[in-house]
One Martini backbone bead per residue (centre of mass of N, CA, C, O) as a GRO file, in nm:
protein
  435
    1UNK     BB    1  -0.057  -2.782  -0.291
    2UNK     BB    2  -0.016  -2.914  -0.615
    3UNK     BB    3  -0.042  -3.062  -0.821
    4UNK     BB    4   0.121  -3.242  -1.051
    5UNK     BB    5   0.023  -3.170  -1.294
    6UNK     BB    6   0.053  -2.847  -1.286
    7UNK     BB    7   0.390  -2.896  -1.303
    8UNK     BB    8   0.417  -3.099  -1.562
    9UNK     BB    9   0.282  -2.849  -1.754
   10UNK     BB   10   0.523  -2.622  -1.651
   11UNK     BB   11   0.764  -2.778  -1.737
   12UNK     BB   12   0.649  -2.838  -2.045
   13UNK     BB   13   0.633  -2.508  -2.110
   14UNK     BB   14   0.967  -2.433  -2.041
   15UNK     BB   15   1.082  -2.606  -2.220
   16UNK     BB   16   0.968  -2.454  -2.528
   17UNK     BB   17   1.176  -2.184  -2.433
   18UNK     BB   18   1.333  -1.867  -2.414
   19UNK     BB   19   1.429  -1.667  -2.190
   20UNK     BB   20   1.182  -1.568  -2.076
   21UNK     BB   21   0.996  -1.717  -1.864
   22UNK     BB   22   0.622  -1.822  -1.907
   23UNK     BB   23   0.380  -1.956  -1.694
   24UNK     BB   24   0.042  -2.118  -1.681
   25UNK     BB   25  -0.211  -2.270  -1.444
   26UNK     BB   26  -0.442  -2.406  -1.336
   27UNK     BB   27  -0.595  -2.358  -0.962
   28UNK     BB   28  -0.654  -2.448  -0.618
   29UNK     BB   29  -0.574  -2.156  -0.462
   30UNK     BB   30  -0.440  -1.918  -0.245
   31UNK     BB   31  -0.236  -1.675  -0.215
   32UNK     BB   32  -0.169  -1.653   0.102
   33UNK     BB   33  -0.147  -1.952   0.148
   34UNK     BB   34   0.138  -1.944  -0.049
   35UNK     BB   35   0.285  -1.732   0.138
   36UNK     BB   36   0.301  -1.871   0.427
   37UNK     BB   37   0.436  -2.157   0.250
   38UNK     BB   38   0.713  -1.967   0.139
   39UNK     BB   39   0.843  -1.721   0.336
   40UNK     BB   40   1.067  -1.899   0.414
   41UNK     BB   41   1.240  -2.068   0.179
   42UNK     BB   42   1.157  -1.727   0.080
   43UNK     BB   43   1.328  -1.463   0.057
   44UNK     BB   44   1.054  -1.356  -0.079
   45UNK     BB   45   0.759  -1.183  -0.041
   46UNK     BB   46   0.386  -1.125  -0.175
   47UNK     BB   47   0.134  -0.910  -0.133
   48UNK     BB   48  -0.185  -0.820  -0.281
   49UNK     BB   49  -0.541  -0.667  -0.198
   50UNK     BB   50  -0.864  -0.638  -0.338
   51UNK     BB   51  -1.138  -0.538  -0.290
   52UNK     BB   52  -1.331  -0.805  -0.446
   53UNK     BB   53  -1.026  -0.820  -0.596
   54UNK     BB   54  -0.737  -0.903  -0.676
   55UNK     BB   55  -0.501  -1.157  -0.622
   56UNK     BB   56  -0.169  -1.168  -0.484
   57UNK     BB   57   0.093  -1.420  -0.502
   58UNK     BB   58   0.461  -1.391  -0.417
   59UNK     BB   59   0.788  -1.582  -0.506
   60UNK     BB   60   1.034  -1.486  -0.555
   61UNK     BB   61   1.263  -1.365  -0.797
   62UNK     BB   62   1.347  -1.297  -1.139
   63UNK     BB   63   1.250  -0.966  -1.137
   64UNK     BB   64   1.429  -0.636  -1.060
   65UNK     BB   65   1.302  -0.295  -1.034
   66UNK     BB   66   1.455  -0.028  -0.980
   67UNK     BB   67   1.430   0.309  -0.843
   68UNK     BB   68   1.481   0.689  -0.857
   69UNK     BB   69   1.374   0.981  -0.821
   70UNK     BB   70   1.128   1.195  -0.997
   71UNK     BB   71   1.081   0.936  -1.215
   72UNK     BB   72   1.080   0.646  -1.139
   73UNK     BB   73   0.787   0.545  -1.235
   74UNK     BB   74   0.851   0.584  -1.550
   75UNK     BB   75   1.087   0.437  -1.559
   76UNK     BB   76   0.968   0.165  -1.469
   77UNK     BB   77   0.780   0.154  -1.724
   78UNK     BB   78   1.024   0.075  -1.916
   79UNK     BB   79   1.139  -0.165  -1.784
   80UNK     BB   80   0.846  -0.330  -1.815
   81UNK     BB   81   0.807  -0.394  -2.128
   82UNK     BB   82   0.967  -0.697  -2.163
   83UNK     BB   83   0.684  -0.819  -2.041
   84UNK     BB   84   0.471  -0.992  -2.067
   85UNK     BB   85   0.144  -0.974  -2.158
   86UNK     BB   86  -0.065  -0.976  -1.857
   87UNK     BB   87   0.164  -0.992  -1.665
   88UNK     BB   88   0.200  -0.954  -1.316
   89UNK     BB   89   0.327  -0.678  -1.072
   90UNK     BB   90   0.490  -0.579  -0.812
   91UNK     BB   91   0.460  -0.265  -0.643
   92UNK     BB   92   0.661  -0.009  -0.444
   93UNK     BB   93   0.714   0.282  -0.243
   94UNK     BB   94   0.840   0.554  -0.125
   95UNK     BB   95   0.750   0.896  -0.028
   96UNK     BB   96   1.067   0.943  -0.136
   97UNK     BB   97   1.258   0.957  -0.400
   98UNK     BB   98   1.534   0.862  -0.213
   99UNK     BB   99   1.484   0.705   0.016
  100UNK     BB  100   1.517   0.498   0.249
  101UNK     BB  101   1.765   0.565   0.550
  102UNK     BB  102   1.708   0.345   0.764
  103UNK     BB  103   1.736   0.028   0.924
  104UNK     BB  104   1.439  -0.090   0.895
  105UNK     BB  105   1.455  -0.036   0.574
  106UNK     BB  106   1.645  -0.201   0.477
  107UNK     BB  107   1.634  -0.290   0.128
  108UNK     BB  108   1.461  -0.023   0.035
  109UNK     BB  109   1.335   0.119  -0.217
  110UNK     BB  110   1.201   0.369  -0.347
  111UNK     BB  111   1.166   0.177  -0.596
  112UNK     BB  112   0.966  -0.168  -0.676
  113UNK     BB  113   0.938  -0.407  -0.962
  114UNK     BB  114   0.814  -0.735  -0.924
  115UNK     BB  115   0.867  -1.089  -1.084
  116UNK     BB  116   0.805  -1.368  -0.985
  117UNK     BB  117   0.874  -1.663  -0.970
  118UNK     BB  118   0.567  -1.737  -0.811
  119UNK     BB  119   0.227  -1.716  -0.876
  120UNK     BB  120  -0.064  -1.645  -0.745
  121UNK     BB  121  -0.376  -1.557  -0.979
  122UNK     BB  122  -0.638  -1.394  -0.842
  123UNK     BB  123  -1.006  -1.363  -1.027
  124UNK     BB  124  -1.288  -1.361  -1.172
  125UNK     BB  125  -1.122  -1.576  -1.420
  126UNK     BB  126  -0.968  -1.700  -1.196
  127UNK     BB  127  -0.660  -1.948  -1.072
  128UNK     BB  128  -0.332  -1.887  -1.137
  129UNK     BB  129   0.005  -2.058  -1.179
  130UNK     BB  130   0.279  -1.869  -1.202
  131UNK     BB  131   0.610  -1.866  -1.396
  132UNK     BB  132   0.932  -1.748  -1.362
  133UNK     BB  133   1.232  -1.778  -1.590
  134UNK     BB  134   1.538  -1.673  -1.635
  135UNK     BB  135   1.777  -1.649  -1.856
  136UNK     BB  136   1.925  -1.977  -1.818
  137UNK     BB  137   1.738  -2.098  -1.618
  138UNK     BB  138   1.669  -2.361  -1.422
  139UNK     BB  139   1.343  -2.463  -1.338
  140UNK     BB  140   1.338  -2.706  -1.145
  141UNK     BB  141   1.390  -2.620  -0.878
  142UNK     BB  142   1.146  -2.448  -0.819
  143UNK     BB  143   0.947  -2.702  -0.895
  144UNK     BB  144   1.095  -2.817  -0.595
  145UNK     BB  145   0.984  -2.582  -0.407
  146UNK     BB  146   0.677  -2.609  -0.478
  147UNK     BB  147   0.666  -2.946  -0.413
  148UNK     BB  148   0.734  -2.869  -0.071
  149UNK     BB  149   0.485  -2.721  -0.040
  150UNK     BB  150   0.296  -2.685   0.239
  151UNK     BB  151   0.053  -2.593   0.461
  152UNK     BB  152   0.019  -2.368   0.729
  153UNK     BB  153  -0.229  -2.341   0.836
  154UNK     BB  154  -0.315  -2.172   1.099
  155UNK     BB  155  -0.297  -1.879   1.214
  156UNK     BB  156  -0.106  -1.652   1.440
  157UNK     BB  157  -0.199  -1.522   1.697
  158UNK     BB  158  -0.093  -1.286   1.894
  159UNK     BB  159   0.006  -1.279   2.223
  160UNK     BB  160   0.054  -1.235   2.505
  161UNK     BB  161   0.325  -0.979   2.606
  162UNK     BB  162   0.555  -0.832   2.635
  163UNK     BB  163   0.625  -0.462   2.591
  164UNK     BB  164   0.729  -0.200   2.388
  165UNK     BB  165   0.630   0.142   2.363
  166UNK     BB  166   0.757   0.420   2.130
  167UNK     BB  167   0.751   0.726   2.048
  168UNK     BB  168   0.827   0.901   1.698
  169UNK     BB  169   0.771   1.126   1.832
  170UNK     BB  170   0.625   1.250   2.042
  171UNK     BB  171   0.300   1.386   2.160
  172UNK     BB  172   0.414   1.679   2.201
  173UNK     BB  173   0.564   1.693   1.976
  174UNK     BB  174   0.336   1.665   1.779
  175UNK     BB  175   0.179   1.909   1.831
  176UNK     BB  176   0.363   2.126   1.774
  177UNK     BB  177   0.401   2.059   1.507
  178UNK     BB  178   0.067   2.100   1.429
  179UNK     BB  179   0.118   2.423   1.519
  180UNK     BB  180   0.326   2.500   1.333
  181UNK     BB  181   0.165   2.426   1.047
  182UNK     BB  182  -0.096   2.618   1.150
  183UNK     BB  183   0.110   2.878   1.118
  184UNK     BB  184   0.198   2.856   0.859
  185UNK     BB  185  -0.099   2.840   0.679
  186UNK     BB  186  -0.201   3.104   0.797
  187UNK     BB  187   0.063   3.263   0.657
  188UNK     BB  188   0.104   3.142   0.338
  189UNK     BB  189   0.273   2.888   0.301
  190UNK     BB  190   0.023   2.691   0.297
  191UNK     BB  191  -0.248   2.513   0.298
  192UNK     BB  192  -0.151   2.196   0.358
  193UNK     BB  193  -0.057   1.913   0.559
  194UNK     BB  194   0.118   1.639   0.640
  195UNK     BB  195   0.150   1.432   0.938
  196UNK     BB  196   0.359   1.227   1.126
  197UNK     BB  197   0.401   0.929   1.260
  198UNK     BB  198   0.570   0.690   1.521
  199UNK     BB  199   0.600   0.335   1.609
  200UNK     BB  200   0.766   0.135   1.847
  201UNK     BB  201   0.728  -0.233   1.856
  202UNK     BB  202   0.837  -0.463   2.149
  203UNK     BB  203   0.886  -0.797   2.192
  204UNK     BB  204   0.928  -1.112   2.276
  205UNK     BB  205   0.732  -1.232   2.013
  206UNK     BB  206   0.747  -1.277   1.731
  207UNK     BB  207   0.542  -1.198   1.420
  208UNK     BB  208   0.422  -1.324   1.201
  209UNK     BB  209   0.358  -1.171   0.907
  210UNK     BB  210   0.165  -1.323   0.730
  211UNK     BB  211  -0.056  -1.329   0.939
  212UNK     BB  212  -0.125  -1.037   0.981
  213UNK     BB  213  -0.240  -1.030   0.699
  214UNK     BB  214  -0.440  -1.184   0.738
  215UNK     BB  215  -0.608  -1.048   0.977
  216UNK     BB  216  -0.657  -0.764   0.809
  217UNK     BB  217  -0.808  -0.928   0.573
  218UNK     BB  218  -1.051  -1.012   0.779
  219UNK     BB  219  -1.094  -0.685   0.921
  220UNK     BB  220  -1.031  -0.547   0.627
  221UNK     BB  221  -1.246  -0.574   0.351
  222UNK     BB  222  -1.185  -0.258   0.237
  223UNK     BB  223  -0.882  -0.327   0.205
  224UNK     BB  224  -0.577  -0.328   0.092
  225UNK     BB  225  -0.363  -0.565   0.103
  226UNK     BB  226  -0.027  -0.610   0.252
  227UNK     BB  227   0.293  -0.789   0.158
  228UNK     BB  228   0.677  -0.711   0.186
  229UNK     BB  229   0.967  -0.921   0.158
  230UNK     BB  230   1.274  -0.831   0.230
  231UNK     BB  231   1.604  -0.848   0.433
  232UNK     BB  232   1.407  -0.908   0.687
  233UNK     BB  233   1.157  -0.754   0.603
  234UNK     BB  234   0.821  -0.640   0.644
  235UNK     BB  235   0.552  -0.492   0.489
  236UNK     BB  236   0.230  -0.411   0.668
  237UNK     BB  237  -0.147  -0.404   0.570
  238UNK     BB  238  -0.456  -0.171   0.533
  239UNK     BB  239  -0.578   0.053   0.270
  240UNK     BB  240  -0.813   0.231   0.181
  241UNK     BB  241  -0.649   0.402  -0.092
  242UNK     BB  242  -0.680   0.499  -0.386
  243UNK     BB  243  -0.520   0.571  -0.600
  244UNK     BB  244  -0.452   0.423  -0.908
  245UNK     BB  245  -0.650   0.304  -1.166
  246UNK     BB  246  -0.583   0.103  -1.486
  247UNK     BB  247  -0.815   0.000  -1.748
  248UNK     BB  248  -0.715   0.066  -2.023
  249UNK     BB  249  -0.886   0.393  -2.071
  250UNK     BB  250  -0.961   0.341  -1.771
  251UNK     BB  251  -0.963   0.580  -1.474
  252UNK     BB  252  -0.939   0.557  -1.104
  253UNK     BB  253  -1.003   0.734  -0.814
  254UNK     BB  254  -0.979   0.743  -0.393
  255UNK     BB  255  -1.016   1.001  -0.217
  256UNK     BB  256  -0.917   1.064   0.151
  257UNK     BB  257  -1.055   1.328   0.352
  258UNK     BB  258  -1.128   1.340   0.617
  259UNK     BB  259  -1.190   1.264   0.992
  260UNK     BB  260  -1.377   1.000   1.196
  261UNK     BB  261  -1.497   0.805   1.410
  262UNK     BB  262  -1.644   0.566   1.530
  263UNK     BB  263  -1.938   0.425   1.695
  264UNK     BB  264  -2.089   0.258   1.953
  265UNK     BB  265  -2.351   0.300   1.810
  266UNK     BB  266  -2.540   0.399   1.573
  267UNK     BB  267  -2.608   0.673   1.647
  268UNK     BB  268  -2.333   0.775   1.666
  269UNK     BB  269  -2.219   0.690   1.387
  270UNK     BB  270  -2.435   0.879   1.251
  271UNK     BB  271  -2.355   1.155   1.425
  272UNK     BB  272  -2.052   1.181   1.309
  273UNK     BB  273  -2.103   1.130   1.017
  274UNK     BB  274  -2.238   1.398   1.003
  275UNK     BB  275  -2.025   1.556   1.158
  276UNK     BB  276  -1.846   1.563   0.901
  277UNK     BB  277  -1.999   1.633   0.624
  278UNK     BB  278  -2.041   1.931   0.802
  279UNK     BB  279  -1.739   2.028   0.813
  280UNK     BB  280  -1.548   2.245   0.725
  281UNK     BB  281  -1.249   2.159   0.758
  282UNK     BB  282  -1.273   1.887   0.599
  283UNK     BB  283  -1.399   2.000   0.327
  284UNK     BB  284  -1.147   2.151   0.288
  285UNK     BB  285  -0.956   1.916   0.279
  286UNK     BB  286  -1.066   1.731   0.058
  287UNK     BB  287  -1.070   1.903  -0.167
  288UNK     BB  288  -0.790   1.959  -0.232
  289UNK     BB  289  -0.746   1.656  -0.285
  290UNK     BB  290  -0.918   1.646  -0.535
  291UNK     BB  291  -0.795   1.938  -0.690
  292UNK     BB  292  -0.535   1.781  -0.749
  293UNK     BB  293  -0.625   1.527  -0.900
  294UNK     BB  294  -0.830   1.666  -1.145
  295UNK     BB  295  -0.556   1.856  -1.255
  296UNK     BB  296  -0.374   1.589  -1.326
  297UNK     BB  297  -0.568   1.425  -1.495
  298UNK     BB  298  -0.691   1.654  -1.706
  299UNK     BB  299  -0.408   1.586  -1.898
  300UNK     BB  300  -0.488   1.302  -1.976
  301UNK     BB  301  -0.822   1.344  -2.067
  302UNK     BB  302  -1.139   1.357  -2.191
  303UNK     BB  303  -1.269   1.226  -1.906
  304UNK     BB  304  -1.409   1.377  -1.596
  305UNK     BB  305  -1.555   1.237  -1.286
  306UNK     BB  306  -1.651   1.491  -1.044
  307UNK     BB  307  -1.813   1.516  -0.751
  308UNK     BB  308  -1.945   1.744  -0.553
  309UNK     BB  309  -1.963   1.531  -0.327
  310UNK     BB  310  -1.910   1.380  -0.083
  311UNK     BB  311  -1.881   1.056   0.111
  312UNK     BB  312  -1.906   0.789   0.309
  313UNK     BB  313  -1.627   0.596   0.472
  314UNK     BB  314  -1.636   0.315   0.629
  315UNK     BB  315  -1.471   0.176   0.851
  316UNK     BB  316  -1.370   0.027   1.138
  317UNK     BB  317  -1.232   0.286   1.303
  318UNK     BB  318  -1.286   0.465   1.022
  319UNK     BB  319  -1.427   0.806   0.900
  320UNK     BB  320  -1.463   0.933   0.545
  321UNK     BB  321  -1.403   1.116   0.330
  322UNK     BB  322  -1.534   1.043  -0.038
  323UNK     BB  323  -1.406   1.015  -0.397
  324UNK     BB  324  -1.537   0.898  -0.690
  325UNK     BB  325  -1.298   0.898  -0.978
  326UNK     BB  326  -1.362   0.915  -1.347
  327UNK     BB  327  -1.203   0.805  -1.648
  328UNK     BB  328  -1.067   0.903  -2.003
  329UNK     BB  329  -0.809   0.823  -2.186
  330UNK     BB  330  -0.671   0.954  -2.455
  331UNK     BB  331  -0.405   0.755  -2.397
  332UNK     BB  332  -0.134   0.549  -2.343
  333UNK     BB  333  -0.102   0.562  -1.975
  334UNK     BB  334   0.092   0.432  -1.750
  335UNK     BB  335   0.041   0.362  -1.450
  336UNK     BB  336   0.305   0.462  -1.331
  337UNK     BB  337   0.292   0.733  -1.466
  338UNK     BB  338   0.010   0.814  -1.309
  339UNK     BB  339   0.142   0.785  -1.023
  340UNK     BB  340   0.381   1.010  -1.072
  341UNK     BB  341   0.156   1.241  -1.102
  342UNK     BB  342   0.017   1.179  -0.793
  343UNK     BB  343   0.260   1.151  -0.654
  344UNK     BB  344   0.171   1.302  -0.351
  345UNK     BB  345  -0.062   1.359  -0.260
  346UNK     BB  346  -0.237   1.573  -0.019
  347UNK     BB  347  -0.325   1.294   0.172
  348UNK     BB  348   0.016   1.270   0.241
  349UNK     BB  349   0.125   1.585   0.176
  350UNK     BB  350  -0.019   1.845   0.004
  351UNK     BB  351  -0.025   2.211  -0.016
  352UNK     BB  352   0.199   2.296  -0.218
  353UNK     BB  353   0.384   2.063  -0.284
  354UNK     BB  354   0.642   2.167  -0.213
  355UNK     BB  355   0.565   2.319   0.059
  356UNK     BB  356   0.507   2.045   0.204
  357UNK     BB  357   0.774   1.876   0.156
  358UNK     BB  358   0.951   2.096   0.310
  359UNK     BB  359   0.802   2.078   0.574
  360UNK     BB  360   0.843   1.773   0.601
  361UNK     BB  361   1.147   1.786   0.635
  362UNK     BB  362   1.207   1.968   0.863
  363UNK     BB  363   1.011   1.788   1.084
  364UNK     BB  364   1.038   1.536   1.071
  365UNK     BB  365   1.151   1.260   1.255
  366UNK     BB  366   1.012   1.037   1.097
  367UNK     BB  367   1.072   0.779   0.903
  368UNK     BB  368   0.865   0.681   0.649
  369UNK     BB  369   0.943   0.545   0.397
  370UNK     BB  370   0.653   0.362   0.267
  371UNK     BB  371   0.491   0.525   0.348
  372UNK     BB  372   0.319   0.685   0.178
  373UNK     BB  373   0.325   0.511  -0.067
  374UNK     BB  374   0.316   0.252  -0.377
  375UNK     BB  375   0.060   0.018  -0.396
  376UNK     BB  376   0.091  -0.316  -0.619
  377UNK     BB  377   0.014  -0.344  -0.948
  378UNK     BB  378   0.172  -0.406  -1.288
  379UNK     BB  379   0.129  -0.386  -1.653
  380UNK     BB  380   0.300  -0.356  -1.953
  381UNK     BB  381   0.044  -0.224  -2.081
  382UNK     BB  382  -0.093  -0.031  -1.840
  383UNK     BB  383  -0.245  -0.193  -1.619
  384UNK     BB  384  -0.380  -0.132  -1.258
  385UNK     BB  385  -0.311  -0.099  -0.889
  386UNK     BB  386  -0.295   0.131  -0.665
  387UNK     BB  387  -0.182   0.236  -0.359
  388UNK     BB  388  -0.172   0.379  -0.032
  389UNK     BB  389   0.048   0.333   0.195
  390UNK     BB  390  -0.177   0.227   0.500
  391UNK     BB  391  -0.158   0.107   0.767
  392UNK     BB  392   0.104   0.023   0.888
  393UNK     BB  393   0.438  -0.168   0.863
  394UNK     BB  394   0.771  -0.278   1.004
  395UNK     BB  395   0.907  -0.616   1.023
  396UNK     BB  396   1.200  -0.704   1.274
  397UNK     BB  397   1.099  -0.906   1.423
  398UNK     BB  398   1.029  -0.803   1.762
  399UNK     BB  399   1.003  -0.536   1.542
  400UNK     BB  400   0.774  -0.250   1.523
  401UNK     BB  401   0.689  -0.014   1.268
  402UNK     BB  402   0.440   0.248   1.307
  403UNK     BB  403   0.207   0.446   1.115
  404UNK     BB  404   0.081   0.807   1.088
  405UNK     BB  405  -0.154   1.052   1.049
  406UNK     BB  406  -0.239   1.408   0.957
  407UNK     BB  407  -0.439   1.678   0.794
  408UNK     BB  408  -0.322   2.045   0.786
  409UNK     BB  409  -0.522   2.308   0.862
  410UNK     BB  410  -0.626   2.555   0.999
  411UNK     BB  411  -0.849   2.430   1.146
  412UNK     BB  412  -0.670   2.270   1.349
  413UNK     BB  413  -0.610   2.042   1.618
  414UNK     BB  414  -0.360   1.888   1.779
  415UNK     BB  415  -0.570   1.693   1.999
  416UNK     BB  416  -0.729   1.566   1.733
  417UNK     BB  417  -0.494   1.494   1.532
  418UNK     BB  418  -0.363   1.286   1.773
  419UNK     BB  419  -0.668   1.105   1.781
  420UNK     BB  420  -0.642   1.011   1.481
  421UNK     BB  421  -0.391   0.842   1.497
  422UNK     BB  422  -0.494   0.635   1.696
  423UNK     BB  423  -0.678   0.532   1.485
  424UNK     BB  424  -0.470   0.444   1.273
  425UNK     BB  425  -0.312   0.243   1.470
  426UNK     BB  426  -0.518   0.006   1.607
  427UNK     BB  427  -0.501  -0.249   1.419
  428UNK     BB  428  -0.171  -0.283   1.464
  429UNK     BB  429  -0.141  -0.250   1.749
  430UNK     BB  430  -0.335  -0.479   1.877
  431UNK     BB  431  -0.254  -0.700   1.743
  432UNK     BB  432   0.089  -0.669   1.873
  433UNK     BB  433  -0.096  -0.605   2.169
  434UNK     BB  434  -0.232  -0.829   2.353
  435UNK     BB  435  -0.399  -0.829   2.668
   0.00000   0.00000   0.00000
């Protein structure tokens, strides 16, 4: 996959150095298909890619920095401050400051910072192969497991195969559970709540998971692409919603809540379209989601911009309402710290949070793991790109397990919110089980 000389000049340029090694030279490569080329002789692999912007794809693990509780990612930020300057890593994080604790889950810890052995690191600026090697350690091996990379060839979309499909909830258990949080809401126990859903889908035969995020990629190009391999499972997806970037001084959300199908011919998805931004329900639902994002926020800056009203964000099976949050902050907090203050979010968790996470806790039956957890990239002086992690699933051989959910607020009807997330299943649900 590489040219001789810019490995020759990447061990030329580690062997001048001591402690941990960076080093990087420019290259002709794709980043995801660097890790389709790499995710088998590498047992650990990701990839995170931002719409129009930064592509990240990384093999093997160089430093990994896991933490839990409720400080977990300022803890991450102090992690990772003797990582060079610029040089960037991959972040990922369960919903849960405690993480997950199902089998499907094995490996995944509640957040982990991890900085590859190995990274094509593709941006406005050009391509990069970037290489790291810890103190003490033989670089050799390295390049000569890059040096044995070839092209993965075309992606391999699954085929139809026989499969078996189980919710969990069930669909009635799950409308009950979101009657009863219409009647806690109206009840005055909390504004909001999100409440999610699960299926695993069995097949006869495995889907390679990096390809499955090339096809993601490829049908949901306004989305975050995100794949991330290690202990036997992948976490795989393509997420509408930026929790927080961090560039300099500059800081912006891109908060989504109220959702509506796209419409089969221009007329009815415009139909659609507009009653969405007309629905009472919808708009005070994203509203929610703004004013805790902008009160979360404006402890940290000195300017923030928050349009008066929502936009609309038209994605591939669905639309959302969408406010795009701007922002100058007064001090240097990072990107970690930010998403730590943001996460998780009403768009995810509800308000009052912790009301809403007690009752999250109380009613969902099904393990959310990494799911609306934070996906991304975070550099040791503070800048980043951290996304929510929705639309997704994780692939452990024949077994994938996918999630969705939908914001419940007083006037939510049961079986609107149950056909919200069946489109929010339809990506991945789709690709897995071809007919």
């Amino acid at each position: 996959m590489f040219d001789s000389r810019a490995l020759r000049d990447l061990a030329s340029l580690l062997s001048r150095s001591s402690g941990l090694r960076v080093a990087a030279v420019p290259v002709d490569a794709d980043p995801l298909e660097f890790v389709r080329a790499g995710s088998r002789p590498f047992d650990d692999a990701f990839y995170f890619a931002s719409p129009g912007g930064r592509r990240l794809g990384g093999l093997g693990v160089a430093r990994r920095f896991v933490a839990a509780g409720p400080d977990r990612f300022s803890g991450l930020a102090e992690d990772v401050a003797g990582i060079p300057a610029g040089y960037p890593l991959l972040l990922g994080s369960s919903f849960s400051g405690d993480g997950p604790h199902t089998p499907e889950w094995d490996g995944f810890a509640a957040a982990a910072v991890v900085l590859p052995s190995a990274m094509i690191d593709a941006g406005p600026n050009g391509t990069l192969l970037r290489v790291a090697v810890p103190p003490g350690a033989d670089h050799r091996p390295l390049l000569d497991a890059l040096v044995r990379l070839e092209s993965p060839g075309a992606p391999v979309v699954p085929e139809p195969s026989d499969h078996a499909v189980e919710s969990k909830p069930s669909p009635a258990e799950w409308r009950d559970q979101v009657a009863e949080a219409v009647a806690a809401i109206r009840a005055g126990a909390m504004r909001k709540v999100v409440l999610s859903r699960s299926v695993a889908i069995t097949t006869d035969v495995a889907a390679e998971p990096f390809d499955v995020v090339h096809t993601l990629a490829e049908q949901y190009p306004r989305c975050y692409a995100f794949g991330w391999q290690m202990y036997g499972g992948t976490f795989v997806g393509a997420s509408p919603e930026l929790l927080v970037d961090r560039r300099g001084n500059e800081v912006a959300a891109n908060p989504l809540a109220g959702s509506a199908p796209r419409g089969e011919g221009e007329d009815e998805d415009r139909y659609l379209g507009q009653e969405l931004m007309t629905s009472g329900k919808d708009r005070i639902e994203h509203a929610l989601v703004v004013e805790d994002i902008a009160a979360r926020l404006g402890e940290y800056v000195s300017r923030l911009d928050v349009p008066a009203a929502p936009s609309l964000a038209r994605m591939a099976t669905v639309q959302h309402l969408s406010t795009h949050i701007g922002g100058t902050l007064r001090g240097d907090t990072h990107v970690l710290e930010l998403t730590g203050v943001l996460h998780p979010t009403p768009a995810v968790g509800g308000t009052p949070r912790d009301d809403a996470l007690a009752f999250i806790a109380k009613v969902e039956s099904a393990e959310r793991g990494w799911y609306t957890g934070a996906i991304g990239w975070v550099e040791a002086g503070g800048d980043g790109e951290v996304a929510l992690a929705l639309r997704c699933g994780v692939l452990r051989g024949p077994v994938a397990h996918l999630f969705a959910g939908a914001g419940i607020v007083a006037d939510s009807d049961p079986e609107r919110e149950l056909v919200e997330t069946r489109l929010k299943f339809k990506p991945l649900l789709d690709l897995l089980t071809p007919s």
